[in-house]
N, C-alpha and C positions, 0 to 999 in steps of 0.2 A: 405379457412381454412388451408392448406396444405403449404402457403407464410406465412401466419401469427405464424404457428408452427415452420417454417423452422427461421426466423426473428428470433422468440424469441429463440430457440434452440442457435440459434450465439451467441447472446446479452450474455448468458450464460455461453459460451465457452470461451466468451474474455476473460478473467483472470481466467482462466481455473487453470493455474501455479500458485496460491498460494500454499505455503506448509501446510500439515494436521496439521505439530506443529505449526505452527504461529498461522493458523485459518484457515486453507482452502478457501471457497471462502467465508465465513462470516465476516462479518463483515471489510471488505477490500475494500478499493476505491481507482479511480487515483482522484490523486491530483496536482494541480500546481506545480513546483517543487520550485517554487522562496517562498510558502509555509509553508516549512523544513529550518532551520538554522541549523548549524552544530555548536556546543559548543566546547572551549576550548578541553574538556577534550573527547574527541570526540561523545558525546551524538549529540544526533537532537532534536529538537523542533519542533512541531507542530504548526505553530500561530494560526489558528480561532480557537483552543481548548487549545491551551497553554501544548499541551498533549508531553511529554516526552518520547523520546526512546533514552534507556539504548546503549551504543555502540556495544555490543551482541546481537541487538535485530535490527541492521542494516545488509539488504544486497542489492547485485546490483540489479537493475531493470531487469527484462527480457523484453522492450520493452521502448519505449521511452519517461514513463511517468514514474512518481513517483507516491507512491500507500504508503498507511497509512493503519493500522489493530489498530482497537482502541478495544476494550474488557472492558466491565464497566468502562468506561473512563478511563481506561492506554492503557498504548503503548505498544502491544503484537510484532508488528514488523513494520517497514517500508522500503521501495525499495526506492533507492537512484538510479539517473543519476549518476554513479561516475565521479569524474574529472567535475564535474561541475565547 
């Protein structure tokens, strides 16, 4: 019982670092990074949702994946590799 609490407690912890304005740890996931396109006008796209984040609504990763926060199907923020 004590492995399985300790397990899930991690699972938990790994994206510990969202911020409480974006969404905390809700509603956030890593994602592919090849994923995200970056738009002219420096927005991102999301492709399997087609979901949209505002270029205010970009910041860097803190670890070496990219991480999407979707909130009623918009884009509350996403974590970019920069210099991808």
């Amino acid at each position: 019982m004590r492995f399985a609490l300790a397990v899930l407690s991690g699972v938990l912890l790994i994206h510990g670092w969202y911020p409480q304005p974006c969404c905390g740890d809700w509603h956030c996931k890593p994602v592919p990074c090849d994923q995200l396109i970056e738009q002219d006008n420096g927005d991102w796209i999301y492709v399997p949702t087609w979901t949209v984040f505002d270029s205010y609504r970009i910041a860097p990763s803190q670890d070496r994946n990219c991480h999407v926060c979707i909130i009623g199907g918009q884009g509350a923020c996403a974590f970019i590799q920069m210099g991808m």
